[in-house]
C-alpha positions as CSV (number, residue, x, y, z in Angstrom):
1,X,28.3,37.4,54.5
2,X,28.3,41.0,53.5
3,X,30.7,43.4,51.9
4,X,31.8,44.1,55.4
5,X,31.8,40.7,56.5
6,X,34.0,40.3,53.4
7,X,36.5,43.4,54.4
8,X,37.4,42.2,57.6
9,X,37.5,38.1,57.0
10,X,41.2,37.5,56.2
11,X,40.8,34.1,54.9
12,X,41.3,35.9,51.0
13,X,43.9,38.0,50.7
14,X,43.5,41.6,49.1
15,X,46.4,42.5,48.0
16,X,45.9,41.4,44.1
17,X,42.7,43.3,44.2
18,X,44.4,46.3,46.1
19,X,47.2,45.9,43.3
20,X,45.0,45.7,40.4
21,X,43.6,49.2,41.6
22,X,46.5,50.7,42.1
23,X,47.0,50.0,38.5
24,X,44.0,51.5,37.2
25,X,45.0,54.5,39.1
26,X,48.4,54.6,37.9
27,X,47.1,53.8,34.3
28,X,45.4,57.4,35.1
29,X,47.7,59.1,36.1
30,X,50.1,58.4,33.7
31,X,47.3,59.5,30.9
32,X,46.7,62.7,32.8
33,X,50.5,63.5,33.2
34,X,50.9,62.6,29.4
35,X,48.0,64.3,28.4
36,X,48.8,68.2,30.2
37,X,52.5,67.5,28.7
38,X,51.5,66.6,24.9
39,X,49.0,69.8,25.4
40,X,52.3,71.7,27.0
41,X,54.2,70.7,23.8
42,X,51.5,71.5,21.0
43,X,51.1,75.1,22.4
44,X,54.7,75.9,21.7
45,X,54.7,74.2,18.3
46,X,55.2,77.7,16.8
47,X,58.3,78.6,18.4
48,X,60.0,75.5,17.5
49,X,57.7,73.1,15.6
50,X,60.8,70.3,15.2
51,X,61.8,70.4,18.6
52,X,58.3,69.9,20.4
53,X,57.2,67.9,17.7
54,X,60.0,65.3,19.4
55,X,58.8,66.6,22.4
56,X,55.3,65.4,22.0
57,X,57.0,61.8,20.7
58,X,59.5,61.9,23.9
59,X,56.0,62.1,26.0
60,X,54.3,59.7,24.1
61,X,57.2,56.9,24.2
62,X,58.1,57.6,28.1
63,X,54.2,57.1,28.9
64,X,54.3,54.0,27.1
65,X,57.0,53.2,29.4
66,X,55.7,54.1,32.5
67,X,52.4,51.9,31.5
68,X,55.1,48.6,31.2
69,X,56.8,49.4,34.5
70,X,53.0,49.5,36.4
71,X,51.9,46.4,34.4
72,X,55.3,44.4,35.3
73,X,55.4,45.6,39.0
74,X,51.4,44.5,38.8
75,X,52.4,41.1,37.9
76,X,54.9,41.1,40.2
77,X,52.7,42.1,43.1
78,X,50.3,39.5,42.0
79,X,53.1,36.5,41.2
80,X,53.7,36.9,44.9
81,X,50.3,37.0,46.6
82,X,49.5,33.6,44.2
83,X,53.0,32.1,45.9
84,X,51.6,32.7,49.0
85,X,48.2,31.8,48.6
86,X,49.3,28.4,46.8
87,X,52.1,27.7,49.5
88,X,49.3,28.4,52.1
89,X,47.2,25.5,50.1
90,X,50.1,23.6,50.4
91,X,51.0,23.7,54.1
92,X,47.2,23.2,55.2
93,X,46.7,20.1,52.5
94,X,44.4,22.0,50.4
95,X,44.5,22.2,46.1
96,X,45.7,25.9,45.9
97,X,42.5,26.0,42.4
98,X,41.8,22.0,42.5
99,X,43.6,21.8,39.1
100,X,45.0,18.6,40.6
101,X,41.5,16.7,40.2
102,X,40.8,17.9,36.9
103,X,41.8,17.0,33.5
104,X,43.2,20.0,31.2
105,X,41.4,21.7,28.8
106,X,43.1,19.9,25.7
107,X,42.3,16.4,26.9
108,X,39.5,14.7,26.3
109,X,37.4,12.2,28.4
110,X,37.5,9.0,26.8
């Protein structure tokens, strides 16, 4: 099957993709937006070095911010497509990753 075939078959969902995307683009635009305001800040360092020197920290610690609201609303967005994709499993009879048959990492085969 083909990228297109993939597109439009709906037995995978997108959505954790689609959210992981949105991410990266979010992750971008927060740099951008922190970027132009840190360059903002260090142009009027003269005028008031003290005050935009917090400035420039203010931007800095809200970007930070910003980057662990789009990770948690990430995992979020994924936490839910992996309910349904395991509840799916369930409800059809299928292993949601066939972890059932499979020994765990830690344990040996003896």
């Amino acid at each position: 099957m083909g990228v297109l075939g993939r597109l439009v078959n709906f037995e995978r969902p997108m959505g954790p993709v689609v959210a992981q995307i949105l991410y990266y683009i979010g992750l971008f635009a927060v740099g951008i937006g922190a970027v132009r305001r840190i360059i903002e800040k260090s142009s009027r360092l003269a005028d008031d070095f003290l005050g935009h020197f917090f400035g420039i920290l203010t931007v800095l610690f809200v970007a930070l911010l910003w980057v662990l609201v789009l990770r948690l609303v990430t995992e979020l967005v994924r936490a839910i497509f992996r309910i349904d994709t395991s509840l799916h499993d369930i409800l059809t009879g299928r292993s949601a990753t066939g972890l059932a048959n499979r020994a765990s990492p830690d344990q040996s085969a003896d």
